[in-house]
C-alpha positions, 0 to 999 in steps of 0.5 A: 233727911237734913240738909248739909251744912253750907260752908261760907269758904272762910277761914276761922282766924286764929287768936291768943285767947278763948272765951269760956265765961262770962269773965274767963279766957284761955289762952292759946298756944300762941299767947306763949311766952318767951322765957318759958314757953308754959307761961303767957306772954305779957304782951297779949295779956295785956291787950286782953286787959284792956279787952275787959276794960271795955266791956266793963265800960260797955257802950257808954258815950261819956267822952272819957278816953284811957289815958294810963294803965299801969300792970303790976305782974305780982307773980307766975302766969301760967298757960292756963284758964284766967278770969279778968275781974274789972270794978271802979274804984272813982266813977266821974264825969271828967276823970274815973279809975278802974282796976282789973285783977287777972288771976289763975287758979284763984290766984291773983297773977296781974293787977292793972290800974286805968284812968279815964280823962275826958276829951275835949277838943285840944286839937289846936294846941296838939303837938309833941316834939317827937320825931315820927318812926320811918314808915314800916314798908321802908324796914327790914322785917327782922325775924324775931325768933331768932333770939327769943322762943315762944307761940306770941314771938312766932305769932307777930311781924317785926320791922326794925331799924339796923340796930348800931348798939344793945339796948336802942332799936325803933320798930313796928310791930303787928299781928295778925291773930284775934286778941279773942276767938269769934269777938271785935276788939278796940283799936286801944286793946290790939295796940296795946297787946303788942307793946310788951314786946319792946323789952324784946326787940332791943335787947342789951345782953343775949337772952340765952346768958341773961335774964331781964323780965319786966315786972311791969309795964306803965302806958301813957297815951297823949291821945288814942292809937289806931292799927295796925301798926304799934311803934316801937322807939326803945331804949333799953338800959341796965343798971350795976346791981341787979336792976334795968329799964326799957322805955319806949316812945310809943308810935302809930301810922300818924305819930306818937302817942305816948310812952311806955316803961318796963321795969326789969330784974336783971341777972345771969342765967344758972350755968346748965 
């Protein structure tokens, strides 16, 4: 007679992606997004990015740190099973570039450029002019599917300032959930797969009425971002025909760390 199974009373945690390949994730409910609830949001997507990125660097001890990886969104990102591919396109010793390409259905959806830097010790000179954000437990947490629908918005905790206009807010922003069922990932990936919500959190019109989704999003970092926390210092502007930018001083628990910008197609949402 087998023995039975001894439960250890922990809880899986929940998480935004599956791995079912060696290169393929499928997301879950909670990686939904906020315009259409069948498609992923950007922001968990992109912490998966730069999950792959790591793997493809694997346990190399090189000095070299992320220091920009620039999204290019090229079209619909459904639901459903992706496969993230990572080559390198300039290997080197002081500064190298990898790419990743994610795709769904054979159908490229995301092309993502990194660079590497390496990292000497700057420490003396360390410095920016940046004010660092009130600490979160000294925020309001600000439910933020009031405005916005989808498993990802569900999923995180926000803490903003009192908003005194559209399009300007600073804020922290955290997750509980996994970037992958059942593996550890990096500072630098769970940070990052929270900064896409920035083009949400300082909103310059009502989402019900318009549309404004990014098709991009650049991240420059002036050094490396720890958790839990991803610091959000957002303005969001729209421009007279068609077009707008959300840019963000990005913050962790100790300061800045750099900045991210979204590109955004602004129009009105069809009546009905």
């Amino acid at each position: 007679m087998e023995a039975e199974p001894v439960s250890t009373g922990a809880v899986p945690r929940e998480s935004y992606y599956q791995r079912t390949g060696e290169r393929r994730y499928k997301p879950t409910a909670h990686a939904g997004g906020a315009w259409n609830t069948d498609e992923q949001h950007f922001s968990p997507l992109a912490g998966l990015v730069v999950h792959a990125l790591d793997r493809h660097l694997g346990e190399r001890a090189d000095g070299l740190a992320l220091s920009r990886i620039s999204y290019d969104i090229l079209g619909r990102i459904a639901l459903e099973e992706c496969e993230v591919t990572v080559e390198t396109l300039r290997p080197g010793r002081t500064i190298e570039l990898l790419e990743a390409t994610v795709a769904i259905g054979g159908r490229p959806v995301v092309r993502a450029r990194a660079w590497l830097l390496a990292s000497p010790d700057t420490a003396t000179v360390a410095d920016s002019p940046q004010e660092p954000l009130p600490r979160p437990e000294e925020l309001a947490v600000w439910s933020m599917d009031q405005e916005w629908a989808g498993g990802y918005v569900s999923s995180i905790e926000v803490r903003r300032t009192p908003p005194v206009r559209r399009g300007r807010t600073r804020a922290w922003v955290s997750s509980p959930l996994d970037l992958v069922a059942g593996e550890p990932s990096s500072a630098l990936a769970s940070y990052v797969g929270l900064v896409d919500t920035a083009n949400g959190i300082a909103v310059q019109q009502d989402p019900r009425s318009w549309m404004f989704p990014n098709l991009d999003l650049t991240v420059h970092l002036h050094r490396p971002p720890r958790g839990p926390w991803t610091g959000l210092d957002t303005t969001v502007s729209f421009g007279p025909s068609g077009q707008g930018l959300t840019s963000s001083v990005l913050h962790d628990l100790d300061g800045p760390v750099g900045h991210a910008t979204q590109i955004l197609t602004v129009r009105p949402l069809p009546a009905g």
